[in-house]
VEXKOL-821072 format. One record per residue (C-alpha): residue number from 1; residue in three letters; x, y negated, z negated. Coordinates in steps of 0.5 Angstrom, whole numbers, always signed. Each point is the difference from the previous one (the first is absolute). Layout:
BEGIN
REC     i    aa      xx      yy      zz
REC   NUM   ALA       X       Y       Z
...
This chain:
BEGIN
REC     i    aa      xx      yy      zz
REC     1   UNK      +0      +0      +0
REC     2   UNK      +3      -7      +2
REC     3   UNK      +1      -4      -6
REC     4   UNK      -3      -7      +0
REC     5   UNK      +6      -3      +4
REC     6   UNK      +0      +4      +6
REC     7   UNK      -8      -1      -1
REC     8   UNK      -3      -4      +6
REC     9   UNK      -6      -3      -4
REC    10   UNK      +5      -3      -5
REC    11   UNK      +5      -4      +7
REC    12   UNK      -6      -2      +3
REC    13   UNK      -3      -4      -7
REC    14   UNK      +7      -2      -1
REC    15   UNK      +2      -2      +7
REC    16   UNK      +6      +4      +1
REC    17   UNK      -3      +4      +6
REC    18   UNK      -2      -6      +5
REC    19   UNK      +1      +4      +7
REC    20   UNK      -7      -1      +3
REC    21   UNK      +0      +7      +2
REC    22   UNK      +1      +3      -7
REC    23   UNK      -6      -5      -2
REC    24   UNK      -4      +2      +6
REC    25   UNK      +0      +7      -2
REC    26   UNK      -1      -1      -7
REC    27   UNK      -7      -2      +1
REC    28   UNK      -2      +5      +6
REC    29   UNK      +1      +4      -7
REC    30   UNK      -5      +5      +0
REC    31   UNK      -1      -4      -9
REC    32   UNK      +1      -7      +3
REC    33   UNK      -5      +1      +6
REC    34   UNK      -6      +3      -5
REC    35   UNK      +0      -5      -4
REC    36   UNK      +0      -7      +6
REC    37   UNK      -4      +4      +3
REC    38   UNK      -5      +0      -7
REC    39   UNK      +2      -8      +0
REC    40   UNK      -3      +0      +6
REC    41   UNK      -6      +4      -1
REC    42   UNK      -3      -5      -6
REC    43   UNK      +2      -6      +3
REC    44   UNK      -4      +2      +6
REC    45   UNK      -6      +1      -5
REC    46   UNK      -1      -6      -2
REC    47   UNK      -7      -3      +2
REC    48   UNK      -4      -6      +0
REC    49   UNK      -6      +0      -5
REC    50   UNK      -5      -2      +6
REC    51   UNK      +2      +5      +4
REC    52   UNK      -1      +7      +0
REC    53   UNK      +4      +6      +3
REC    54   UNK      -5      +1      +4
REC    55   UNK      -2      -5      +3
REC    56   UNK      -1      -8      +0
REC    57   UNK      -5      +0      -6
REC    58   UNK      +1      -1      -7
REC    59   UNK      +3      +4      -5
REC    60   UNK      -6      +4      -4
REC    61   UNK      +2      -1      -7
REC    62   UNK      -3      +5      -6
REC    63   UNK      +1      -3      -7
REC    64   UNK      -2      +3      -6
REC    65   UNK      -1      -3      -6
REC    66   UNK      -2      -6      +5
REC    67   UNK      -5      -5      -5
REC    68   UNK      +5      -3      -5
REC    69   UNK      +8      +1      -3
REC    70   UNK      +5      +3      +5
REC    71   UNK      -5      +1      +5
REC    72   UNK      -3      -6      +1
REC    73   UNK      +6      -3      +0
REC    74   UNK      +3      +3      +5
REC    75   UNK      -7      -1      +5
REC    76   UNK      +2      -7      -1
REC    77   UNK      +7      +1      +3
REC    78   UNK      -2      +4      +5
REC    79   UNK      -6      -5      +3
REC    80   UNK      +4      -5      +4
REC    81   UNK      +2      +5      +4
REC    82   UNK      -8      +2      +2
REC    83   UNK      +1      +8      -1
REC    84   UNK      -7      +3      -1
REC    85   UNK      -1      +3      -7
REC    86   UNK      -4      +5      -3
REC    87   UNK      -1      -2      -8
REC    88   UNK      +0      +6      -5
REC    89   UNK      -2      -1      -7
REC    90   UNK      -5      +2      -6
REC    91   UNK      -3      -7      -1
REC    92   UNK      -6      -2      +6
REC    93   UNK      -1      -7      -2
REC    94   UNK      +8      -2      -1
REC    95   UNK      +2      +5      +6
REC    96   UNK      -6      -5      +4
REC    97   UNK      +3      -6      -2
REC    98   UNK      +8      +2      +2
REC    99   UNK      -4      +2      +7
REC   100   UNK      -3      -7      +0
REC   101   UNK      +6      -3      -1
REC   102   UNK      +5      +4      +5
REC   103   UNK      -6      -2      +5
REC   104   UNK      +1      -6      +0
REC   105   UNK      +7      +0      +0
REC   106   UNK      -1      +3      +7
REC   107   UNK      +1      +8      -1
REC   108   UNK      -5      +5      +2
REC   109   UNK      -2      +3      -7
REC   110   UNK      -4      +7      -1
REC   111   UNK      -2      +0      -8
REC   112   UNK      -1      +7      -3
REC   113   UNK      -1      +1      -6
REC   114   UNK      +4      +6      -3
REC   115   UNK      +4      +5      -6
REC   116   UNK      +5      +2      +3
REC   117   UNK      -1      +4      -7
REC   118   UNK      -6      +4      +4
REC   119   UNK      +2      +4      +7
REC   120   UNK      -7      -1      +3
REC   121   UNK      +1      -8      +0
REC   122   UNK      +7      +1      +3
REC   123   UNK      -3      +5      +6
REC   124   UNK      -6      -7      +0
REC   125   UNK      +6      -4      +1
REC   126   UNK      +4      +2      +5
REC   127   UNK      -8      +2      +5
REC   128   UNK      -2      -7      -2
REC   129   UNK      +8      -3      +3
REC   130   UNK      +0      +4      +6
REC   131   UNK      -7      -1      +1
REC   132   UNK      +2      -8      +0
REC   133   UNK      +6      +0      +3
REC   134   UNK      +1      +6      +3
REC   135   UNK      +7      +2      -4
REC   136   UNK      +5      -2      -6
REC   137   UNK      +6      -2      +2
REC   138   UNK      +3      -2      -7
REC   139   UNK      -2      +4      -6
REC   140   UNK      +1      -4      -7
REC   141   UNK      +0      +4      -6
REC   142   UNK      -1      -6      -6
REC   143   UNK      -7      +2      -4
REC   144   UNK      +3      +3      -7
REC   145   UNK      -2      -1      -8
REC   146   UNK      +5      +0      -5
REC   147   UNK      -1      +2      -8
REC   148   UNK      +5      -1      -5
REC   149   UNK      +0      +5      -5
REC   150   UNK      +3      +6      -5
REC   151   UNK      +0      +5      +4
REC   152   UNK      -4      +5      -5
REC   153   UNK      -5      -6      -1
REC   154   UNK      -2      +1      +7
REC   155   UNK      -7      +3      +2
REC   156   UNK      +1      +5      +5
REC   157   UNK      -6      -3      +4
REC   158   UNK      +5      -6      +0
REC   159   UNK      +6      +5      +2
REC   160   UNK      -5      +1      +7
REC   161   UNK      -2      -6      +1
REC   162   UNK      +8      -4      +1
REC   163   UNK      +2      +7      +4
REC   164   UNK      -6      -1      +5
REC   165   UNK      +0      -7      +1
REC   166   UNK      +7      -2      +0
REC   167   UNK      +2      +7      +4
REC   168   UNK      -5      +5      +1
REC   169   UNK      -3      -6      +4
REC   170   UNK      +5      -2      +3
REC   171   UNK      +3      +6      +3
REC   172   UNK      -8      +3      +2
REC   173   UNK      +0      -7      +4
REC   174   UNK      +6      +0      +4
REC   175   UNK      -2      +7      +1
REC   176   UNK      -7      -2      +5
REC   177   UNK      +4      -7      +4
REC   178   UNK      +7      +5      +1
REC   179   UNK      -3      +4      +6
REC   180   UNK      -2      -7      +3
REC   181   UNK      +7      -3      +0
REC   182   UNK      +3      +7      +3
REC   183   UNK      -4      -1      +6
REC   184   UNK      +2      -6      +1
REC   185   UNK      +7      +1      -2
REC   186   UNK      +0      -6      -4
REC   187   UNK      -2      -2      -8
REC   188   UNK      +3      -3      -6
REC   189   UNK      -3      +3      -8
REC   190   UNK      +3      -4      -5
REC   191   UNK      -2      +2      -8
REC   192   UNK      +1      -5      -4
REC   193   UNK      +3      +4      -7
REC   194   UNK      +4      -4      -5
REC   195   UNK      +7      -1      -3
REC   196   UNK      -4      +6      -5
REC   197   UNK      +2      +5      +5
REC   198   UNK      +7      -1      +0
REC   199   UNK      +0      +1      -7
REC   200   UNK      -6      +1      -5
REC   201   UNK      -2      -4      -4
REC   202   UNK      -1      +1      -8
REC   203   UNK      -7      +0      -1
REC   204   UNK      -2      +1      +7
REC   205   UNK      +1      +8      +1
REC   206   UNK      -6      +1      +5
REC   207   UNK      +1      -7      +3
REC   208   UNK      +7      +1      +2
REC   209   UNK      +0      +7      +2
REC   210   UNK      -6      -3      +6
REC   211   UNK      +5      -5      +2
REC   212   UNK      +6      +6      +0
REC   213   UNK      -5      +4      +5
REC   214   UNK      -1      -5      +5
REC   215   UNK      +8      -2      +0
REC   216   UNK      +1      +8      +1
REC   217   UNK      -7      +1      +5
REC   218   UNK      +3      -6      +4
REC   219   UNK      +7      +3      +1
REC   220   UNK      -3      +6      +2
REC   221   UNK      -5      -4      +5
REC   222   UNK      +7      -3      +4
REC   223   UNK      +3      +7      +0
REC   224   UNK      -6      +2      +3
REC   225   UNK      -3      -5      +5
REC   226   UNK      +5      -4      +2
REC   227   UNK      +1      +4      +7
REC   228   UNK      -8      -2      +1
REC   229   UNK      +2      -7      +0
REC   230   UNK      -3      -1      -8
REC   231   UNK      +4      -3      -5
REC   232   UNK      -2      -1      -7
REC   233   UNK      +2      -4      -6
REC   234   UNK      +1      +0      -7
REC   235   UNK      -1      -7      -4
REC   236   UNK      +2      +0      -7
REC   237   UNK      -1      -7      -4
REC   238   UNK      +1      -2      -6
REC   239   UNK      -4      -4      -5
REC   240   UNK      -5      -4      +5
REC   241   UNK      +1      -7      -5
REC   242   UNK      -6      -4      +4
REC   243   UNK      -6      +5      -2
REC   244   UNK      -3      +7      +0
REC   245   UNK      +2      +5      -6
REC   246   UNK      +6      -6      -2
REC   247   UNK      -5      -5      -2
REC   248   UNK      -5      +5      -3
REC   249   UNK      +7      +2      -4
REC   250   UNK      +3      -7      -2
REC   251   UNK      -8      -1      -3
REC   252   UNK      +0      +6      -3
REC   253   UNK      +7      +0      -4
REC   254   UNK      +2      -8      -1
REC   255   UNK      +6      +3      +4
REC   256   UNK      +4      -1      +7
REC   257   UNK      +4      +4      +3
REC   258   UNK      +7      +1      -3
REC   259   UNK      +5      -5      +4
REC   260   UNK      +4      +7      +2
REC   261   UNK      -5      +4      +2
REC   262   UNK      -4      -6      +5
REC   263   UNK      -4      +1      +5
REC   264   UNK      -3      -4      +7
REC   265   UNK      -5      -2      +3
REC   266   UNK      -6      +1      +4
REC   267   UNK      +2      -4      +6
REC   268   UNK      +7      +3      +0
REC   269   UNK      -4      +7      +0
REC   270   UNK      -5      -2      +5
REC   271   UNK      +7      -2      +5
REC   272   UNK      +2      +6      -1
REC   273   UNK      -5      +4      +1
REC   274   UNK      -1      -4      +8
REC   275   UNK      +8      +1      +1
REC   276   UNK      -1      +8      -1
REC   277   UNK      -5      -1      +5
REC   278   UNK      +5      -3      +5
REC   279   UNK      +6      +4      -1
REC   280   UNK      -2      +6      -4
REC   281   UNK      +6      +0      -7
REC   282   UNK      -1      +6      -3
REC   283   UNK      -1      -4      -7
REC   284   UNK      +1      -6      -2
REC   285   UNK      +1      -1      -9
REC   286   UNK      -3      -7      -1
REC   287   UNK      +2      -3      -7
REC   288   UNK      +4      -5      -2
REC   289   UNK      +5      +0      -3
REC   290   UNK      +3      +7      +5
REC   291   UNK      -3      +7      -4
REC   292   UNK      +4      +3      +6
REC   293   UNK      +7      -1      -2
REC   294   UNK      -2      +3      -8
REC   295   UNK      -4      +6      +4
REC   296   UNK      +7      +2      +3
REC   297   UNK      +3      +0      -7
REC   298   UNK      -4      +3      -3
REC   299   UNK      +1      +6      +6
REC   300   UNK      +6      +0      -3
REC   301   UNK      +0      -1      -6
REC   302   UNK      -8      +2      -2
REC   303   UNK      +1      +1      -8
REC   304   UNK      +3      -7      +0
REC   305   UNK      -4      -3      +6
REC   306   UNK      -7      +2      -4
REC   307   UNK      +2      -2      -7
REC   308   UNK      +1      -7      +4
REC   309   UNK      -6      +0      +3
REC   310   UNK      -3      +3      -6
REC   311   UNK      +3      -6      -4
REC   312   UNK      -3      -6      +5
REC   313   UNK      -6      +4      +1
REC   314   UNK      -4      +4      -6
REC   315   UNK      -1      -5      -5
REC   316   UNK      -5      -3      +5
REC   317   UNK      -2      +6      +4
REC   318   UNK      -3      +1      -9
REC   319   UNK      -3      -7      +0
REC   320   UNK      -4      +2      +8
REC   321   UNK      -2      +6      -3
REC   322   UNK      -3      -2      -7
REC   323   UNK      -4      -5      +2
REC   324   UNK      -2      +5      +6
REC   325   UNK      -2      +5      -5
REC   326   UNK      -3      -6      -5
REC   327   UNK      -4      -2      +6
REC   328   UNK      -3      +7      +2
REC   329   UNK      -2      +1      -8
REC   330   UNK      -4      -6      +0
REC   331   UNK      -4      +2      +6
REC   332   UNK      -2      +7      -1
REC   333   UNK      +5      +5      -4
REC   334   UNK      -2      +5      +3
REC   335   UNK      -1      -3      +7
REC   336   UNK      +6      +3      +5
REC   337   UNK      +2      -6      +3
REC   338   UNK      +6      -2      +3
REC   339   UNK      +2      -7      -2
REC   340   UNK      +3      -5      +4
REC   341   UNK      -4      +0      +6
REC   342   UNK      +5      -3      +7
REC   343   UNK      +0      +1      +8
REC   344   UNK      +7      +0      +0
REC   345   UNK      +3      -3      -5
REC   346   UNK      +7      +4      -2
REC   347   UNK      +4      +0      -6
REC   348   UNK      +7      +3      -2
């Protein structure tokens, strides 16, 4: 084996070798030429927001959790661009009035009320979508509930009811709009899960193994249809610091988040979810400061990595879940159910 002075990786980096043919024949290498051959492939997937893949006709949009929070922040951001958007949720009267304003701004809008908990609304949804548009170009994944709490202090009935609308539903959806994408060899999915799936969250079990799910079922979408011309993204915010389960949090503790442990916003999540559109990332991480650099240490060192963690978050992750479980207690003991309610809305 060569060592790392005869290596031609380390003379082309160091400018050792500059002949023109021996640079020539490093990227007709079979390694160098698989990966500009990628590079070309994504840059070539950008699209742009009020033209299809299949045609002159704006994009179709489906965004789940449409009526409030994350989603209808991402409808806003969306609109200038005039895509037609099919609006999911559970409330008919807010879902009606996000449709009215989405309207106005220009867009096509279907409203359908559903629970994306329920699989005979997700089957209503996507007939009543293509009966309207006739197809789903993209698929936003972005109806979720959130609950704070001891583990053993959760009912089973909210155990069910966390899986099934933050990825039961999600997977069940994405399962009716893919076999549309692949005849037309085109789709985006984009899963909204959370910080909480890079690294569960004390006092959020249930939740952060959903939001862990989707970043898994996400990788295993891109393995499978990206040869169908369909990519999927996975976006994992932090503490959304301007609504949704933060605002319900801070009423409810007296307590922000801590400095280290920070957060974003939902505009900065509402430009990420219309940039995946554009050019398909695998995941973004939004929050401020960076949690991707401490994820990577705590890969290396996990035992110190979570004791740091541990140490920025526990104490108000323990606050989150008191006040959830003295909210729940107040209206029914025995009422089983799930206590922070959000459309999108994600924590660490």
């Amino acid at each position: 084996m060569p060592g790392l002075r005869g290596c031609p990786w380390r003379q082309s980096c160091t400018g050792t070798v500059g002949d023109r043919k021996h640079r020539q024949r490093l990227l007709q290498s079979r390694p160098i030429q698989w990966l500009l051959d990628q590079a070309a492939w994504v840059s070539g997937r950008d699209v742009e927001m009020n033209t299809a893949a299949t045609g002159s006709e704006p994009l179709t949009i489906l965004v789940t959790g449409a009526s409030a929070g994350l989603g209808l922040a991402i409808c806003r951001q969306l609109a200038p661009q005039k895509p037609r958007l099919i609006l999911a949720a559970r409330s008919p009267e807010r879902l009606q009035a996000a449709a009215a304003e989405l309207q106005a701004a220009g867009c096509s809008v279907l409203a359908v009320p559903t629970d994306v908990a329920v699989p005979a609304d997700l089957q209503r949804l996507v007939a009543a979508a293509l009966a309207q548009f006739s197809r789903i170009d993209v698929l936003i994944n972005n109806a979720g509930i959130e609950c704070f709490s001891e583990f053993d202090s959760l009912t089973e009935a909210e155990i069910e009811q966390t899986i099934a609308t933050n990825l039961t539903g999600a997977i069940l959806l994405t399962r009716l709009v893919v076999p549309g994408m692949k005849s037309r060899r085109f789709g985006r999915i984009i899963n909204m899960a959370s910080t909480a799936g890079k690294h569960g969250p004390a006092y959020g079990a249930v939740y952060g193994a959903t939001k862990a799910g989707l970043i898994a079922f996400t990788q295993s979408l891109r393995g499978e249809l990206t040869e169908h011309g369909i990519l999927a993204t996975a976006i994992c915010p932090g503490f959304a610091t301007d609504g949704g389960i933060y605002d319900e949090i801070v009423k409810a503790t007296g307590r922000r988040t801590p400095v280290l442990l920070g957060g974003t916003t939902a505009t900065s999540v509402a430009r990420a979810v219309e940039s995946a559109i554009r050019n398909a990332p695998p995941e973004r991480i939004l929050n401020f400061p960076a949690l991707r650099p401490m994820f990577l240490f705590r890969d290396v060192f996990p035992r110190l990595g979570e004791r740091i963690i541990l140490a920025v978050t526990r104490k108000f992750l323990r606050r989150a879940a008191q006040a959830k479980q003295s909210q729940r207690q107040a209206t029914s003991p025995d009422a089983g159910i799930p206590g922070f309610h959000t459309s999108g809305n994600s924590q660490f």
